[in-house]
N, CA, C and O atoms as CSV, one atom per row, in Angstrom:
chain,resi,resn,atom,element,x,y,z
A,1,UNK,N,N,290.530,121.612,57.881
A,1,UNK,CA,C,291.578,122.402,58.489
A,1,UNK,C,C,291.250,122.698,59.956
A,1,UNK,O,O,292.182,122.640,60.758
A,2,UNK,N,N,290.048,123.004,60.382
A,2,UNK,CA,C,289.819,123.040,61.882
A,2,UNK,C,C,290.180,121.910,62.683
A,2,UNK,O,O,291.014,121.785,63.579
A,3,UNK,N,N,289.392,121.140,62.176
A,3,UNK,CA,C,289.214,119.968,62.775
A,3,UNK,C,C,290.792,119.500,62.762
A,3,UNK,O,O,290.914,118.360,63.209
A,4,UNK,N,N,291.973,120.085,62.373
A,4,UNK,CA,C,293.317,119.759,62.319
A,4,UNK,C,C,293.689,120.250,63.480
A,4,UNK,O,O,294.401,119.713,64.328
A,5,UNK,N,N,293.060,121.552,63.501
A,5,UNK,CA,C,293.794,122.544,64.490
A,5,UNK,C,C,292.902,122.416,65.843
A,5,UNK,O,O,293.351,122.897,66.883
A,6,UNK,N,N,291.379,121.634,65.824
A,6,UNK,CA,C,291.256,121.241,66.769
A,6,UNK,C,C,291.645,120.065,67.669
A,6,UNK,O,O,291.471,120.047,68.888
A,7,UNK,N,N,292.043,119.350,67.136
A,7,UNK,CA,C,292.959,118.076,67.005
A,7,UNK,C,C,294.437,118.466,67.862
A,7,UNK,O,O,294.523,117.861,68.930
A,8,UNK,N,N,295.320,119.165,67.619
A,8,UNK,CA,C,296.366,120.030,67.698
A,8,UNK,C,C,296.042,120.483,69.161
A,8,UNK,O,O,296.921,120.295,70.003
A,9,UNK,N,N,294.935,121.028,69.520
A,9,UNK,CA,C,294.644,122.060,71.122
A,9,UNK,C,C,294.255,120.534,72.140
A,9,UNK,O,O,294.495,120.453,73.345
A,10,UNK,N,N,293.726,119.622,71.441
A,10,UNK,CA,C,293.097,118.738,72.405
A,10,UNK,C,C,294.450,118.026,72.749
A,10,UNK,O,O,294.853,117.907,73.907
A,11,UNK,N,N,295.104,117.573,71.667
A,11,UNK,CA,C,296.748,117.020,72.030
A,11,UNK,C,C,297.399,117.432,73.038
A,11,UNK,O,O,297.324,116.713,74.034
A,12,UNK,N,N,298.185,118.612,73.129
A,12,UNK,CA,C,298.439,119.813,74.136
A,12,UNK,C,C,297.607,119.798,74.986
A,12,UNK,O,O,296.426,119.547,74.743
A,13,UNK,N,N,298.167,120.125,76.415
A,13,UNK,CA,C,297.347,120.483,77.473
A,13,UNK,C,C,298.293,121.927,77.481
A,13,UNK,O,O,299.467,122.032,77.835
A,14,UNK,N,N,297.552,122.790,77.067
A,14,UNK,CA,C,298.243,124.386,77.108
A,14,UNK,C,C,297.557,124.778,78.258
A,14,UNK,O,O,297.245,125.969,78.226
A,15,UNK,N,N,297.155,124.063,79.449
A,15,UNK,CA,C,297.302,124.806,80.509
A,15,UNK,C,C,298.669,125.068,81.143
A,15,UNK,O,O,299.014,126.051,81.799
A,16,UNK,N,N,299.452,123.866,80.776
A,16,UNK,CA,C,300.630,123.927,81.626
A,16,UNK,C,C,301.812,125.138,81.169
A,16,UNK,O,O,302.750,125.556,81.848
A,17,UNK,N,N,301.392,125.541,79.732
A,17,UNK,CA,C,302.112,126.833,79.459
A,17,UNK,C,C,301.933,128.306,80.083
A,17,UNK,O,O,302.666,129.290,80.176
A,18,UNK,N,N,300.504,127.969,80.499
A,18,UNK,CA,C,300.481,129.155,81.718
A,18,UNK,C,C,300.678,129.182,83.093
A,18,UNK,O,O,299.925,129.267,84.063
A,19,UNK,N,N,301.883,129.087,82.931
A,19,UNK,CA,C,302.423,129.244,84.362
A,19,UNK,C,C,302.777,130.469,84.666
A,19,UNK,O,O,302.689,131.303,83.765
A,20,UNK,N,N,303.328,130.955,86.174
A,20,UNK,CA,C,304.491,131.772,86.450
A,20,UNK,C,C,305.818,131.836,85.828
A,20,UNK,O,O,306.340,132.887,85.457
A,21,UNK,N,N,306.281,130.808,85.739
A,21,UNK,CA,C,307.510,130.788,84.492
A,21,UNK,C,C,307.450,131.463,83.703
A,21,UNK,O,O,307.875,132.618,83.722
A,22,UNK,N,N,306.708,130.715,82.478
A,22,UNK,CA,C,306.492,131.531,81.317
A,22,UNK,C,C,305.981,132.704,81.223
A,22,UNK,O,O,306.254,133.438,80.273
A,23,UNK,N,N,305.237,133.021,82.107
A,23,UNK,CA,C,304.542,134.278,82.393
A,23,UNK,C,C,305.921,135.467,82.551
A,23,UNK,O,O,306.132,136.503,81.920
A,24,UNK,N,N,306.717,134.796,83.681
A,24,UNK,CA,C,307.957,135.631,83.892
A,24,UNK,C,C,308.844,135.317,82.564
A,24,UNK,O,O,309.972,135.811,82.557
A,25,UNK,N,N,308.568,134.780,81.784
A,25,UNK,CA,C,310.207,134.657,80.363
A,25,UNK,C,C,308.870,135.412,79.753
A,25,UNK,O,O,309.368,135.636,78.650
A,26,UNK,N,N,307.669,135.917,79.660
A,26,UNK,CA,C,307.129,136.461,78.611
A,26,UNK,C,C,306.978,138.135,78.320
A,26,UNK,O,O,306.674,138.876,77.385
A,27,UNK,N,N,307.509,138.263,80.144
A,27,UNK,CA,C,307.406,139.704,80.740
A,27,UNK,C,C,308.841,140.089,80.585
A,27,UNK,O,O,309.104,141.289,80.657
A,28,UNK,N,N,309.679,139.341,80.407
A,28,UNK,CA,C,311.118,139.577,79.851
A,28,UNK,C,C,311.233,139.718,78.610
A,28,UNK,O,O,311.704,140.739,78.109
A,29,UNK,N,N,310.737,138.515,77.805
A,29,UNK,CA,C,310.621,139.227,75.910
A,29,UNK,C,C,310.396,140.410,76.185
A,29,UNK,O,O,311.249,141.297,76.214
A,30,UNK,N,N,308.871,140.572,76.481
A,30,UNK,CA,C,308.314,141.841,76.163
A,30,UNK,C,C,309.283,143.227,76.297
A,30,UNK,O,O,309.506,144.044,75.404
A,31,UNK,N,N,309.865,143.238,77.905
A,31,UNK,CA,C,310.923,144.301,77.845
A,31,UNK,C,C,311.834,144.387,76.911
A,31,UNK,O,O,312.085,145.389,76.243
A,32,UNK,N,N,312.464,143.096,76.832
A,32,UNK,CA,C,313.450,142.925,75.449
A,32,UNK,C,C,313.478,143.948,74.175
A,32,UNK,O,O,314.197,144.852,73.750
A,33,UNK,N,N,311.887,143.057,73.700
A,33,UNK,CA,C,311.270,143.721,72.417
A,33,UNK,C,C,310.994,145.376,72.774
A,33,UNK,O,O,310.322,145.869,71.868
A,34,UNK,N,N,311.220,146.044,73.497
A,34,UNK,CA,C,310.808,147.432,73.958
A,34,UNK,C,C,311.883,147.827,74.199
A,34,UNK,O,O,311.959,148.977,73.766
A,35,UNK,N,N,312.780,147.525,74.653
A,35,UNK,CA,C,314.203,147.786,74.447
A,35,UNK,C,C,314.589,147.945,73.291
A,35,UNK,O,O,314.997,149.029,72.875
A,36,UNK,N,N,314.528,147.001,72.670
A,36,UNK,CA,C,315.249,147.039,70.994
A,36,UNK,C,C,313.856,147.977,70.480
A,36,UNK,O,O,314.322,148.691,69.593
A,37,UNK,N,N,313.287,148.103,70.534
A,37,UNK,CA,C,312.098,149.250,69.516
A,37,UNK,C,C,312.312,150.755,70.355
A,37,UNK,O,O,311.725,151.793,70.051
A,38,UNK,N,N,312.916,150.661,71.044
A,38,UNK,CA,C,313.350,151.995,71.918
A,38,UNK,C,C,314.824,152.383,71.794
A,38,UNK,O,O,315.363,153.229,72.508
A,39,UNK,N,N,315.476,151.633,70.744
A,39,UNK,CA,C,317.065,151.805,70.380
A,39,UNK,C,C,317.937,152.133,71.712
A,39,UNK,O,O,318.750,153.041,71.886
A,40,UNK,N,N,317.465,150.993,72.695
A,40,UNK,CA,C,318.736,150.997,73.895
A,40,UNK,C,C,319.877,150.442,73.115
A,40,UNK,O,O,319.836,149.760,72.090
A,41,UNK,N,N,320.927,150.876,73.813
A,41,UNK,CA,C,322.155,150.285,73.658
A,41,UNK,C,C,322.201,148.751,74.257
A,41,UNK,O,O,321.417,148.417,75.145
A,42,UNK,N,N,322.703,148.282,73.975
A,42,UNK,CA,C,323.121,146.757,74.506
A,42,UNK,C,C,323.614,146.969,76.036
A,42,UNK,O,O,322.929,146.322,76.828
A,43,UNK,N,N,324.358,147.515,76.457
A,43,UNK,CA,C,324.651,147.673,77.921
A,43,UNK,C,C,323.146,148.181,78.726
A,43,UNK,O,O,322.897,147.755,79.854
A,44,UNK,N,N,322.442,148.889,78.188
A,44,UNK,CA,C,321.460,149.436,78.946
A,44,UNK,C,C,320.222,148.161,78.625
A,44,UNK,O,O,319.432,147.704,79.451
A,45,UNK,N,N,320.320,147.878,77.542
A,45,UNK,CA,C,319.261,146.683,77.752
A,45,UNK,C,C,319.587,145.416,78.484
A,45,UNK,O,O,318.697,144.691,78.929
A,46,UNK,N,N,320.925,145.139,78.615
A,46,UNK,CA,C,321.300,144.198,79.285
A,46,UNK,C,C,321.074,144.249,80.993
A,46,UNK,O,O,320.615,143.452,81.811
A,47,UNK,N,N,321.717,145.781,81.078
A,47,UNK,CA,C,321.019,145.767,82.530
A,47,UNK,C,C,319.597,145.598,82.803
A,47,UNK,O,O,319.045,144.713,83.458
A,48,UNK,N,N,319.169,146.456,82.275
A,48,UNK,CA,C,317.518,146.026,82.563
A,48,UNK,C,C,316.827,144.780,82.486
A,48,UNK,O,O,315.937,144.433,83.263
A,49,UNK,N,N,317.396,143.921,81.235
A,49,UNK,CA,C,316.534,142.745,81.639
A,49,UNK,C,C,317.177,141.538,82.810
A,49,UNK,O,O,316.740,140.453,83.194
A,50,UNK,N,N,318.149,142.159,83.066
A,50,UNK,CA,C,318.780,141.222,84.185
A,50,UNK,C,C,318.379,141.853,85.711
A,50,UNK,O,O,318.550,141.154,86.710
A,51,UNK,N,N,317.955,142.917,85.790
A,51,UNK,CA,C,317.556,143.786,86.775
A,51,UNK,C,C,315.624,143.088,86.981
A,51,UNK,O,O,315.024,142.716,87.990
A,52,UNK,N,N,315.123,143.192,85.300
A,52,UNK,CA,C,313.818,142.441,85.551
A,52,UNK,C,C,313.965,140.972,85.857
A,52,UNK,O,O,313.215,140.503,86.713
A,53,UNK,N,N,314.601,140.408,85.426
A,53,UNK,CA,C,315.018,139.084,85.985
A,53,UNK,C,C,315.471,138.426,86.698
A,53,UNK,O,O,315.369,137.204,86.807
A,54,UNK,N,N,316.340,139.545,87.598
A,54,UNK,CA,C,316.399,139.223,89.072
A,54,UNK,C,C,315.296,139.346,90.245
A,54,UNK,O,O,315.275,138.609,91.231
A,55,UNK,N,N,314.451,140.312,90.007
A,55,UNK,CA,C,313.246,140.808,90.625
A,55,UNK,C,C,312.110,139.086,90.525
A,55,UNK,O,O,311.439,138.737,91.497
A,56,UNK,N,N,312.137,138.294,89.237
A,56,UNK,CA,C,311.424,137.717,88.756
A,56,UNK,C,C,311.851,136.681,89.577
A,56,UNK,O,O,311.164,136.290,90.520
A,57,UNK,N,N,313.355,136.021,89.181
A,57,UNK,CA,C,313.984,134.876,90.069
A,57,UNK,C,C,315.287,135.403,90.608
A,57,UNK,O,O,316.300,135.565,89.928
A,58,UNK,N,N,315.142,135.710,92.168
A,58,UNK,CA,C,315.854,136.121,93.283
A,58,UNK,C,C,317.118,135.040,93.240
A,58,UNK,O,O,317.179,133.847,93.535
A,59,UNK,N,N,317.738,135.641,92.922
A,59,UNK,CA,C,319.459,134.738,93.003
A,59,UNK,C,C,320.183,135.134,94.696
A,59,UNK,O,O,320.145,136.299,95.091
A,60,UNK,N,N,320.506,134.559,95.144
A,60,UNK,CA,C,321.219,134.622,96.813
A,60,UNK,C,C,322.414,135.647,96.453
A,60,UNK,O,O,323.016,135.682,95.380
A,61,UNK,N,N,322.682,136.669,97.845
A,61,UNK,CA,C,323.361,137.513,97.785
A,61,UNK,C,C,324.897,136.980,97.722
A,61,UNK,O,O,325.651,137.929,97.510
A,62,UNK,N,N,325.376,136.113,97.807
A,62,UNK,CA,C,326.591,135.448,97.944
A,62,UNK,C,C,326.588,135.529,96.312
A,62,UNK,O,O,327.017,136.560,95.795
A,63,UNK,N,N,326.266,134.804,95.755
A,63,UNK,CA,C,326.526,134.997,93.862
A,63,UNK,C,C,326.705,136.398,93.861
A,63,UNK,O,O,327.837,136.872,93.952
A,64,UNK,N,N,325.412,137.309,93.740
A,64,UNK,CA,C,326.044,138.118,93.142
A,64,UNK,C,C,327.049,138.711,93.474
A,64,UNK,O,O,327.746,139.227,92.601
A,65,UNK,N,N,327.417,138.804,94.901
A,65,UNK,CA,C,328.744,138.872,95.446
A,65,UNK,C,C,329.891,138.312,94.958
A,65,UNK,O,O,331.079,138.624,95.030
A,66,UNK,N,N,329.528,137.777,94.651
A,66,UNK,CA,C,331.116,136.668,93.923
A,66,UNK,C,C,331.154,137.554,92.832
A,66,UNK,O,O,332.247,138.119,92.841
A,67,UNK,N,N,330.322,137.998,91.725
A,67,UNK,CA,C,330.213,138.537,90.687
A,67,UNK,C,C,330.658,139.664,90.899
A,67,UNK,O,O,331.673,139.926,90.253
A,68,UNK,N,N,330.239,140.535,91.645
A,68,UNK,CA,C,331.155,141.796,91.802
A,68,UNK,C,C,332.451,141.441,92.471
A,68,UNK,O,O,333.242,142.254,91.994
A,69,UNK,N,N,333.100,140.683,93.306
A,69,UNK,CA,C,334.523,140.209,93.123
A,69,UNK,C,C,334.877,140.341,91.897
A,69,UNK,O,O,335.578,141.323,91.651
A,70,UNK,N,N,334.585,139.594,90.979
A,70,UNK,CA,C,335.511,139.155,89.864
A,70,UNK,C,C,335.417,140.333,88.738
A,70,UNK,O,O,336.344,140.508,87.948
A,71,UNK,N,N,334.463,140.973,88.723
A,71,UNK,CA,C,334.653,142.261,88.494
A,71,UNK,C,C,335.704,143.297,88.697
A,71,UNK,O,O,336.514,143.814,87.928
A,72,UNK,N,N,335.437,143.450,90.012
A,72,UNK,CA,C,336.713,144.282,90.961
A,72,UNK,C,C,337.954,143.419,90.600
A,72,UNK,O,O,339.012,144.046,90.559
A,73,UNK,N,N,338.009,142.059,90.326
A,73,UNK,CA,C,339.487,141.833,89.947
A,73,UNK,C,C,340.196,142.053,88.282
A,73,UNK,O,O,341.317,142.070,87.774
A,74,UNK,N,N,338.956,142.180,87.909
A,74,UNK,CA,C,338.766,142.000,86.043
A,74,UNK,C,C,339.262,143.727,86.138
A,74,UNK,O,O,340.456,143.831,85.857
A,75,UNK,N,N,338.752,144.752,86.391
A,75,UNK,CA,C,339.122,146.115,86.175
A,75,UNK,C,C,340.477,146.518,86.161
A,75,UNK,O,O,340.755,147.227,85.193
A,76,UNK,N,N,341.963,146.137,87.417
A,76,UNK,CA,C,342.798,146.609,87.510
A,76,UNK,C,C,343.364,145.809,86.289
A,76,UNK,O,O,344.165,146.387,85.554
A,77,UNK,N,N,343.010,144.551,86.033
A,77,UNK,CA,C,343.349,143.764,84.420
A,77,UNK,C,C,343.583,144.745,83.808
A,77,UNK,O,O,344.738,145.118,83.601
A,78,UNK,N,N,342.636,145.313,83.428
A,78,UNK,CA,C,341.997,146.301,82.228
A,78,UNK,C,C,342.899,147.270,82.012
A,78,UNK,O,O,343.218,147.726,80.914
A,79,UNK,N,N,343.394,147.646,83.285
A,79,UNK,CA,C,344.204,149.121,83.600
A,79,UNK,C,C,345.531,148.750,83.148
A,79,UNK,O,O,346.357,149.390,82.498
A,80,UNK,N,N,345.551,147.838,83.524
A,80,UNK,CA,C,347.143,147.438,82.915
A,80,UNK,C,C,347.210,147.651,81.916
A,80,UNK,O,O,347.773,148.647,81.462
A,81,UNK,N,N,346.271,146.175,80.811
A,81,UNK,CA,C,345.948,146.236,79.561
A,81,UNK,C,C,345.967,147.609,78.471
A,81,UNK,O,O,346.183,147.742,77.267
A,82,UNK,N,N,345.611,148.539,79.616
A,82,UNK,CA,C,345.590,149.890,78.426
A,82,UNK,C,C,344.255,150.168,78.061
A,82,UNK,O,O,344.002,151.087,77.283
A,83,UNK,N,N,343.199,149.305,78.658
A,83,UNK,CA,C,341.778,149.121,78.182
A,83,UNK,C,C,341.018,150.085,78.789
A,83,UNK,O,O,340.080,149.470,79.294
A,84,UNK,N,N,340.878,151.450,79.060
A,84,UNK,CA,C,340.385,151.959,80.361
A,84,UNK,C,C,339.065,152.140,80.015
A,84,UNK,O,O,338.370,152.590,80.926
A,85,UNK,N,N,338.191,151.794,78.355
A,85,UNK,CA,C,336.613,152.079,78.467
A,85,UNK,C,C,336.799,150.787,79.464
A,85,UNK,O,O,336.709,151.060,80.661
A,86,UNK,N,N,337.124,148.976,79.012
A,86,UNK,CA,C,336.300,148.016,79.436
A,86,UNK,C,C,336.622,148.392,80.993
A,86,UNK,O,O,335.730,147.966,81.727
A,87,UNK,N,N,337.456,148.942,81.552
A,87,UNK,CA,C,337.744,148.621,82.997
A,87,UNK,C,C,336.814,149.882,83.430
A,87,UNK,O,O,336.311,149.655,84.530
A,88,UNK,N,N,336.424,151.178,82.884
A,88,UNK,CA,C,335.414,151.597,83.361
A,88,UNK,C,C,334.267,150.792,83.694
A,88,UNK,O,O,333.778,150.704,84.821
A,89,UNK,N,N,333.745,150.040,82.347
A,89,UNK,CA,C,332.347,149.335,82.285
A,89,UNK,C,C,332.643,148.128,83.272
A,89,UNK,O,O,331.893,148.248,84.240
A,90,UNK,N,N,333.476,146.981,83.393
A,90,UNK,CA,C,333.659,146.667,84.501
A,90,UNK,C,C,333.783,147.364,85.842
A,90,UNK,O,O,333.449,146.616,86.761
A,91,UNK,N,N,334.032,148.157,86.095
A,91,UNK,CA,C,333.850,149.253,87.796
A,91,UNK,C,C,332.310,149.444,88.113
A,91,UNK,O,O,331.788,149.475,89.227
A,92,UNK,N,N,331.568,149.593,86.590
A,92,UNK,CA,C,330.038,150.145,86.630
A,92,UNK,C,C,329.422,148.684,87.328
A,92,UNK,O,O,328.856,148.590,88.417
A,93,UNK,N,N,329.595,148.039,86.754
A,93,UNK,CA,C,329.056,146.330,86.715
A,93,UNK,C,C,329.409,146.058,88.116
A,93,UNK,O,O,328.560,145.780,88.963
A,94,UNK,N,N,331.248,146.180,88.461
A,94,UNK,CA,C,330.976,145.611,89.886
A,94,UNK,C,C,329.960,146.535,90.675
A,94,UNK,O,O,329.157,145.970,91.418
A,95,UNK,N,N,329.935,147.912,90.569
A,95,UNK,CA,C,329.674,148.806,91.722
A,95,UNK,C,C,328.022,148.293,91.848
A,95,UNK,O,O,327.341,148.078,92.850
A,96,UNK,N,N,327.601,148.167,89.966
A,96,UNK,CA,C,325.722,147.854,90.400
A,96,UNK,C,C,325.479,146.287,90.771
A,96,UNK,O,O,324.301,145.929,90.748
A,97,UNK,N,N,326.389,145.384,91.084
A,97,UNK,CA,C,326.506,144.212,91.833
A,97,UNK,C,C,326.866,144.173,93.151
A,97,UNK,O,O,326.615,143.183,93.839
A,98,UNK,N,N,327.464,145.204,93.610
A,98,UNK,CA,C,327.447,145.549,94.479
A,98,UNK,C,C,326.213,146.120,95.622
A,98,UNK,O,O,325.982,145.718,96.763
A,99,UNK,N,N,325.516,147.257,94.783
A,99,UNK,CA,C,324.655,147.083,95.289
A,99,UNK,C,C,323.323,146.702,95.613
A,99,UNK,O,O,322.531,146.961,96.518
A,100,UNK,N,N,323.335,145.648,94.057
A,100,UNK,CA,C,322.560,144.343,94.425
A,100,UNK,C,C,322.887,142.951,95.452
A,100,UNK,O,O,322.106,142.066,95.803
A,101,UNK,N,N,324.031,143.095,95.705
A,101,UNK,CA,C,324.454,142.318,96.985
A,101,UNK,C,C,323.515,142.734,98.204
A,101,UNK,O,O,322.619,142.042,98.687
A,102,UNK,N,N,323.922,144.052,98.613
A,102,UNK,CA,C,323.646,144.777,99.681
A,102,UNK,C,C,321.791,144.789,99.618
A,102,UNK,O,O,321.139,144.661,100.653
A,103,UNK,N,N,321.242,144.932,98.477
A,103,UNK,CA,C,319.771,144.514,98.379
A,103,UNK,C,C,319.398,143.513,98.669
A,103,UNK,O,O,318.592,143.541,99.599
A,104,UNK,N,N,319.766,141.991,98.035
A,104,UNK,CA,C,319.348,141.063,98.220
A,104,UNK,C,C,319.447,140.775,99.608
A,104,UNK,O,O,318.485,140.411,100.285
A,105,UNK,N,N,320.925,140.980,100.157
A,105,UNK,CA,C,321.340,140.814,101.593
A,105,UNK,C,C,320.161,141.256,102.795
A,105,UNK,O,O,319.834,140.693,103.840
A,106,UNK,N,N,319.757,142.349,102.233
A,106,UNK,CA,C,318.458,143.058,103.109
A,106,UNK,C,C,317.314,142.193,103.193
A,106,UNK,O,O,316.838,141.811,104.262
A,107,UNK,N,N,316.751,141.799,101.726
A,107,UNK,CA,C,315.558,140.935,101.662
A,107,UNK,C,C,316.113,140.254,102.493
A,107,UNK,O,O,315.940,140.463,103.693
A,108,UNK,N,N,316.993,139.179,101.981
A,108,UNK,CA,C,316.990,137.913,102.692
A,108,UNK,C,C,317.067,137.932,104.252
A,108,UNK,O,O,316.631,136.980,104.899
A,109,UNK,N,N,317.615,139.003,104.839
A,109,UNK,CA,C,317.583,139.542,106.321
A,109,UNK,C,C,316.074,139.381,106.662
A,109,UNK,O,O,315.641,138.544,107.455
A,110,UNK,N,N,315.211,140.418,105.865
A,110,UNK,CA,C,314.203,140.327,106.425
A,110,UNK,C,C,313.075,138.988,106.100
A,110,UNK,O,O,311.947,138.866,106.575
A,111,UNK,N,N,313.643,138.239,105.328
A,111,UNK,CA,C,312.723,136.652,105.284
A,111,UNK,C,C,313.223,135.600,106.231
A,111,UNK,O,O,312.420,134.810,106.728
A,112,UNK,N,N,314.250,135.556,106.453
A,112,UNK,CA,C,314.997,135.272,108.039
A,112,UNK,C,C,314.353,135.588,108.878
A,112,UNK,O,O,313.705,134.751,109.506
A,113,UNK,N,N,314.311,136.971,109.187
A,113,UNK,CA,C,313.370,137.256,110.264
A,113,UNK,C,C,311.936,136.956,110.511
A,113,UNK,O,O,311.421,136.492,111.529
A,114,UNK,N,N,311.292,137.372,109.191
A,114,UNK,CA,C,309.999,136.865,109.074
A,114,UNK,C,C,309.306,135.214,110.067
A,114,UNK,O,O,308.423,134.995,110.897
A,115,UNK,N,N,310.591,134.223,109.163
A,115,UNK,CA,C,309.893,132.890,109.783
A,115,UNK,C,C,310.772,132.481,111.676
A,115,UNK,O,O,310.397,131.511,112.335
């Protein structure tokens, strides 16, 4: 049985699983799993791991910009619709895309400047 499972490690080169990548999708489970053992709601865990996952891989301020557009257009939908929780929770979404626009916009200002 060792000699199976040593067989098995020599096959694999599990260096290449330690990367930054995985390192960053492993630091995301983890919040995940702490989320759900901490009985967040789904909206609050959702923000957070997209909040850790933007921090992890920096998306350009133009996306998320677009994203809070379509937000801001998705809400007065809502209002019509009669829907006024989803068009609240859409207003929340554009407003904190919003001011992840205005964040990223800053970094990227100052890495511009940098070089």
């Amino acid at each position: 049985m060792i000699e199976k499972i040593d067989n098995i490690i020599k096959r694999n080169k599990w260096e290449g699983y330690f990367t930054t990548e995985y390192l960053s999708y492993f630091v995301i489970g983890c919040f995940g799993l702490l989320g759900l053992s901490l009985n967040w709601s789904v909206k609050e865990l959702a923000v957070v791991l997209f909040l850790i996952w933007l921090c992890l891989f920096p998306l350009k301020s133009q996306i998320l910009a677009k994203i809070a557009v379509a937000c801001l257009v998705i809400t007065p939908i809502m209002l019509i619709l009669n829907n006024n929780n989803r068009a609240e929770t859409f207003a929340e979404i554009a407003y904190l895309f919003l001011v992840l626009t205005v964040i990223m916009a800053i970094v990227e200002h100052f890495k511009e400047r940098k070089k």
